[in-house]
DRENZAFI-614700 format. One record per residue (C-alpha): residue number from 1; z, x, y. Coordinates in Angstrom, 3 decimals. Layout:
<rs>
R   i       pz       px       py
R NUM        Z        X        Y
...
</rs>
This chain:
<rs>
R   i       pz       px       py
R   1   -6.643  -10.003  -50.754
R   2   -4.516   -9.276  -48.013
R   3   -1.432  -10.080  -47.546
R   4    0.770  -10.827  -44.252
R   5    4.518  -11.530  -44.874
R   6    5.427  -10.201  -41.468
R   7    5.537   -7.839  -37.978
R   8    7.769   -4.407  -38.917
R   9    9.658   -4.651  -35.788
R  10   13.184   -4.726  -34.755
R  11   12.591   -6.648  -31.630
R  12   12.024  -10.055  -31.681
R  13    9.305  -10.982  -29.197
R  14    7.887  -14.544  -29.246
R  15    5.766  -16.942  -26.774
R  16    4.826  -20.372  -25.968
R  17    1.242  -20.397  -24.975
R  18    0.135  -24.008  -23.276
R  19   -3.423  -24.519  -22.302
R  20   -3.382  -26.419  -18.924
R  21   -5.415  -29.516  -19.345
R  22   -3.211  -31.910  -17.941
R  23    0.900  -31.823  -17.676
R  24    2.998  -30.985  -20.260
R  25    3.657  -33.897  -23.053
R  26    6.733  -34.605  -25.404
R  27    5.184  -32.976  -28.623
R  28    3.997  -29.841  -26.629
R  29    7.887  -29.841  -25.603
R  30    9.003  -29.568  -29.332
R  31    6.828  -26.956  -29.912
R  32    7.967  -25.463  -26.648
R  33   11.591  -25.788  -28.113
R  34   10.897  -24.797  -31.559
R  35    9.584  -21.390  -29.753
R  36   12.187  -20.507  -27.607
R  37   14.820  -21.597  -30.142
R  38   13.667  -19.176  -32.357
R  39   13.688  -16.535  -30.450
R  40   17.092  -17.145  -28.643
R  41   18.375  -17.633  -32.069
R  42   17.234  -13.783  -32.926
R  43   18.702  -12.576  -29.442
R  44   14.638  -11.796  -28.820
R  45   12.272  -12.157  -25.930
R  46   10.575  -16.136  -24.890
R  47    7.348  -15.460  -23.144
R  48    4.960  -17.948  -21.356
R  49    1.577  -17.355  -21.236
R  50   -0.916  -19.604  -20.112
R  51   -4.205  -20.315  -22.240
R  52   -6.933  -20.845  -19.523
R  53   -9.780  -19.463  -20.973
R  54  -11.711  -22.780  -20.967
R  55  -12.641  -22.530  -17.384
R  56  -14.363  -26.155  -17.804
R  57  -11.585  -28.048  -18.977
R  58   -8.124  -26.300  -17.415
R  59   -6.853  -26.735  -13.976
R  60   -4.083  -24.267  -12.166
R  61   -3.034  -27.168  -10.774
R  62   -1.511  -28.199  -14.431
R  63   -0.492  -24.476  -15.191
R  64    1.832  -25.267  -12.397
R  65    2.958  -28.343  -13.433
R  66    3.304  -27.280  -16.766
R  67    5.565  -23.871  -15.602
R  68    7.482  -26.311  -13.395
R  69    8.639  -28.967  -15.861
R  70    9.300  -25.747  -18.444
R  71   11.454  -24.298  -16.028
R  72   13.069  -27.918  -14.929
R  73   14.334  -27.893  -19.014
R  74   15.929  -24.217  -18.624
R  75   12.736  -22.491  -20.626
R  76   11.934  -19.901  -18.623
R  77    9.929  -17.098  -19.627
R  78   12.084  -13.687  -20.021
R  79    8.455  -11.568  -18.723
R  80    5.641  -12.669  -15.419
R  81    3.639  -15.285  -17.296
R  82    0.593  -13.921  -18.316
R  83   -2.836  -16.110  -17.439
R  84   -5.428  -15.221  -19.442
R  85   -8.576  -16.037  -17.143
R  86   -7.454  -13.484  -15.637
R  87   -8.140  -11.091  -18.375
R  88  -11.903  -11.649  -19.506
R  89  -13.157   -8.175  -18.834
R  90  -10.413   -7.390  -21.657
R  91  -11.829   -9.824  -23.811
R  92  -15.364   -8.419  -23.014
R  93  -14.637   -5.208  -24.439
R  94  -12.842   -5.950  -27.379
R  95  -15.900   -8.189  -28.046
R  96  -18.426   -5.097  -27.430
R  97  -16.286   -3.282  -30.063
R  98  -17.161   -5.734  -32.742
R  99  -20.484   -6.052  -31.816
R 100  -20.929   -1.976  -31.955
R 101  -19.781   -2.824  -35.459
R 102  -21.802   -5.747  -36.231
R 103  -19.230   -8.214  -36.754
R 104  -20.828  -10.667  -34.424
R 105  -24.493  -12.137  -34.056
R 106  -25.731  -13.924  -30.894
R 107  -26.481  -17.879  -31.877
R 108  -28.747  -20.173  -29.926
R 109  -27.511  -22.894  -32.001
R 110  -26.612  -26.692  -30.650
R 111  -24.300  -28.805  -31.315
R 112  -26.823  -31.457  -32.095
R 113  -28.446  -28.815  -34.606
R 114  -24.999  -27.944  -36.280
R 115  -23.716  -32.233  -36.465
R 116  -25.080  -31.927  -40.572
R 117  -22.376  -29.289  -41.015
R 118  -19.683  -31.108  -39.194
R 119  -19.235  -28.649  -36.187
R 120  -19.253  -25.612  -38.935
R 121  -21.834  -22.952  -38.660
R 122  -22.039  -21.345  -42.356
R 123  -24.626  -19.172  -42.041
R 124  -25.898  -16.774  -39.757
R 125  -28.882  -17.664  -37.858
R 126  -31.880  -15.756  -36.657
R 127  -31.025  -16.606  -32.872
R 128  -32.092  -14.166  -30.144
R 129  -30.368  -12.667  -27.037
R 130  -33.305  -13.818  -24.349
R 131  -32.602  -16.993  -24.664
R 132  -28.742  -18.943  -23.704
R 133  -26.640  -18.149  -26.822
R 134  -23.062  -17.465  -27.914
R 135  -21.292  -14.901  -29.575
R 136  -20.384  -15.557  -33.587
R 137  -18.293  -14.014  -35.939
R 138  -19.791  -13.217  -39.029
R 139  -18.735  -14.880  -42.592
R 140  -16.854  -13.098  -44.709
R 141  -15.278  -12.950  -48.388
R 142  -12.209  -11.905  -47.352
R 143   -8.891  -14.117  -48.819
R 144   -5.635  -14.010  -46.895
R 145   -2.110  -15.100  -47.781
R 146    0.943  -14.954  -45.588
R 147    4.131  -16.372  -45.735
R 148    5.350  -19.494  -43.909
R 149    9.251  -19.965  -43.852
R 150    8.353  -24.073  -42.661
R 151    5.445  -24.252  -44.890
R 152    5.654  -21.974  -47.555
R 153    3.203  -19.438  -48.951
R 154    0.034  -20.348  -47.356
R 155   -3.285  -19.245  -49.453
R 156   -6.799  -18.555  -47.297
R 157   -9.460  -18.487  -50.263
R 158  -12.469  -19.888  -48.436
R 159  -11.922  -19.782  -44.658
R 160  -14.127  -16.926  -43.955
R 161  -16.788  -17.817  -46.044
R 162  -18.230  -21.286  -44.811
R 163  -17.352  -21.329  -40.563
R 164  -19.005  -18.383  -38.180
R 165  -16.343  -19.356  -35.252
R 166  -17.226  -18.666  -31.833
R 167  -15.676  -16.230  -29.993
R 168  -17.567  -15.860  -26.438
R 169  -19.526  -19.762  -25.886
R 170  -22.970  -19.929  -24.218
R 171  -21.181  -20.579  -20.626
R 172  -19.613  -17.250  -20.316
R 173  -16.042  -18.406  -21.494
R 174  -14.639  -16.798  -24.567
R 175  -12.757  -19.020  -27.124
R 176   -8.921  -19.255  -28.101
R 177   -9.113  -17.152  -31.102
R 178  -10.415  -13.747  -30.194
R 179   -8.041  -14.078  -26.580
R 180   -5.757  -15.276  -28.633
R 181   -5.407  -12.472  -30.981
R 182   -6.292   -9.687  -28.213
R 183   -3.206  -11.182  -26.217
R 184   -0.480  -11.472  -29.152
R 185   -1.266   -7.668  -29.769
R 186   -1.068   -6.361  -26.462
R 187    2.274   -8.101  -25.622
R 188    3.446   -7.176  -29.002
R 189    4.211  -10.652  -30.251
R 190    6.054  -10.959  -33.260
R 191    6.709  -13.877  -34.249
R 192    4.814  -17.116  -33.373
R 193    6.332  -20.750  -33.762
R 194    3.724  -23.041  -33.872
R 195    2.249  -26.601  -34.654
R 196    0.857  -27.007  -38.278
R 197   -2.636  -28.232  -36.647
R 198   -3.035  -24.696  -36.106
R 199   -2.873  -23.365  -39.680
R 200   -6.676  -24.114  -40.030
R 201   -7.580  -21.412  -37.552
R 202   -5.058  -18.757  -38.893
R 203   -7.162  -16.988  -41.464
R 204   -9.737  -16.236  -38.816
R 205   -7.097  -14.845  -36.916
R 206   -5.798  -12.874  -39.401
R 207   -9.394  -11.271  -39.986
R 208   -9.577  -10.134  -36.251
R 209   -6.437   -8.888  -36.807
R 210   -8.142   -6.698  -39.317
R 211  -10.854   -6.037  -37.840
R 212   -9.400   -4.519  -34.871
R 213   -6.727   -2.812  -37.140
R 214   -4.027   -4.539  -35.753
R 215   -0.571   -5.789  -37.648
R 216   -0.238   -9.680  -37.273
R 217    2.661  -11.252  -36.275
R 218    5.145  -13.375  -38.608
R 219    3.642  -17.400  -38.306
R 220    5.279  -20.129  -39.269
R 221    4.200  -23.610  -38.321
R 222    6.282  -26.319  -37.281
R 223    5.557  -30.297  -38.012
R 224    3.000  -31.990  -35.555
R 225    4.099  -35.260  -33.852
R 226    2.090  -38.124  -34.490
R 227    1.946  -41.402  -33.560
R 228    1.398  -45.080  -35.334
R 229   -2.337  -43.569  -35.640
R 230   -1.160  -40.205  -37.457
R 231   -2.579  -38.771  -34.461
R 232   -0.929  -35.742  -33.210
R 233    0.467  -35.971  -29.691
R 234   -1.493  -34.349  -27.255
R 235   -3.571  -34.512  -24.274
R 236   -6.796  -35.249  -25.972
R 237   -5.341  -38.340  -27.249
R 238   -3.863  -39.329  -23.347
R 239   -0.278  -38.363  -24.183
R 240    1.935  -38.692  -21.223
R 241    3.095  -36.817  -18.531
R 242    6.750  -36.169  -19.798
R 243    9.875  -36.318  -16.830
R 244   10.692  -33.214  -15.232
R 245   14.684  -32.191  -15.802
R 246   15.343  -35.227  -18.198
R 247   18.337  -34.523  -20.553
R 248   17.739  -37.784  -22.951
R 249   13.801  -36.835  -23.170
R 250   15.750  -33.040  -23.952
R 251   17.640  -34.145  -27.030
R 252   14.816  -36.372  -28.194
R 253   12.746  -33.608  -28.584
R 254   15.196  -31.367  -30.473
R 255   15.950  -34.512  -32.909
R 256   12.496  -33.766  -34.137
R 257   13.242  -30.192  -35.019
R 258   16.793  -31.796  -36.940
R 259   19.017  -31.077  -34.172
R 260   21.511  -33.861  -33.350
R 261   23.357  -32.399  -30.661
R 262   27.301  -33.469  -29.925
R 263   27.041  -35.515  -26.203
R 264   25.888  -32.411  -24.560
R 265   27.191  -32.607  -21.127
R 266   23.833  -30.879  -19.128
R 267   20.592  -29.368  -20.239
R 268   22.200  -25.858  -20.469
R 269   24.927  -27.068  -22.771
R 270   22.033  -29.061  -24.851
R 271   20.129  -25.826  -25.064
R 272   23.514  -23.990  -26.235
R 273   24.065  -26.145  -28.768
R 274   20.667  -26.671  -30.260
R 275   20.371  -22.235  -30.603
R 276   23.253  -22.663  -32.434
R 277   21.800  -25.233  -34.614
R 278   18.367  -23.771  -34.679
R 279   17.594  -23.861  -38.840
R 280   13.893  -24.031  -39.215
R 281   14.504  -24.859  -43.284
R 282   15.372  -28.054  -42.463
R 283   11.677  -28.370  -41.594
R 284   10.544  -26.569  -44.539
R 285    7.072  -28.319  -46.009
R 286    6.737  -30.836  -43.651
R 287    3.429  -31.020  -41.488
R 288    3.972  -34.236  -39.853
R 289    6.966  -36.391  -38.258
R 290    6.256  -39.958  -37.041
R 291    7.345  -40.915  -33.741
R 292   10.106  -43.307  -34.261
R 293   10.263  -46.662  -32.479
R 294   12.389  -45.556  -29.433
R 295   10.141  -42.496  -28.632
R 296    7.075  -44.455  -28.573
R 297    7.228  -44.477  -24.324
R 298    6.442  -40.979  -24.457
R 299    2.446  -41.823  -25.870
</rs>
């Protein structure tokens, strides 16, 4: 079993990493905000990078957006935003390394033939490279633990062994978690503040990590937003467009991470006071906060 407790680093480096398919909503501001508080609170480095990989679903257009509203809060990123479609012949080759090592089949699989698993692809199938396929990650036994200082000691048993994730699709793109993983390393993240939907992709992560040889970062996950629905906020679920340079939007969102600021007078003097009062504990094992009553303009 391995077991990930943290990055041996003195420098703090963390990131906010948006994917830009459509403007940027209230609970991607939290977790923006959770990020950067974390850092600031370490005296480390907040880096943007922008998650584009799905060339069928993200737009520049809402990279910008999504930079400009960022940047209309005070968040700006302390390094050039990165922009990862512009990266895929690094992808590529980190991809040809696992396949050198056979870590990866092709699949010709559809989603249609997959629906009886859910989506999941637990096995390996006998697909062959002549014909449109992806690029899978093999199953493996593997069981991963790693310590969450919002959600406690988190405990992979299974993960590996039932789900052959995707990491280059049948259209050319390659999915989230191998650029995912190849980006954290090379701009030696070290800590990542994240939402808690994400904790169902981490032992994956943590096996590429491996397989490349590579330490992980520290990961904690942060509460999701929901709304009346227990839906999480987000775009898929038509979240709104949240007001550019807003301070009451501003100290709604840190109210969800337990910071209750004192009549800040600006957004730089909110953002003061909430690194000061940056205490991710307060979180500790929560996965979900309804939106209250007052908020609900922002779904």
């Amino acid at each position: 079993m391995s077991n990930h407790e943290s990055f041996i680093s003195n420098i703090y480096r963390g990131r906010f990493a948006p994917s830009p398919t459509g403007p940027l909503h209230f609970g991607s501001l939290v977790s923006a905000l959770a990020s950067y508080l974390d850092a600031k609170k370490q005296q480390g480095s907040w880096i943007i990078r922008i998650e584009d990989v799905d060339g069928t679903r993200c737009k520049s257009s809402y990279a910008q957006q999504i930079i400009e509203t960022l940047n209309s809060y005070q968040l700006f990123s302390d390094e050039p935003i990165r922009t990862q479609s512009q990266h895929n012949a690094l992808y590529e080759q980190k991809l040809h390394e696992l396949k050198k090592q056979s870590f990866v089949f092709p699949c010709n699989c559809t989603r249609q033939s997959l629906a009886q698993y859910n989506g999941n692809h637990p096995f390996e199938c006998q697909s062959s490279i002549n014909k449109p396929h992806s690029w899978r990650l093999r199953t493996s036994s593997a069981v991963y633990q790693c310590q969450d200082s919002i959600q406690g000691t988190l405990l992979f048993t299974d993960d590996l062994k039932n789900n052959c994730p995707v990491l280059k699709r049948k259209d050319g793109f390659f999915s989230y978690q191998l650029a995912v993983v190849v980006d954290d390393h090379l701009q030696q993240i070290s800590h990542l503040v994240r939402g808690a939907d994400l904790i169902e992709t981490t032992a994956q992560q943590l096996y590429l990590y491996d397989l490349f040889g590579w330490t992980p970062p520290n990961i904690c996950h942060i509460p999701l937003i929901t709304n009346h629905y227990g839906d999480k906020i987000s775009k898929q679920n038509h979240a709104k467009a949240i007001e550019n340079h807003h301070l009451p939007t501003l100290i709604r969102a840190l109210h969800y991470l337990k910071i209750d600021l004192a009549a800040p007078s600006s957004i730089t003097d909110a953002l003061w006071q909430a690194i000061e009062a940056w205490d991710p504990s307060k979180l500790k094992g929560t996965k979900y906060l309804p939106l209250e009553a007052q908020d609900l303009h922002f779904i």
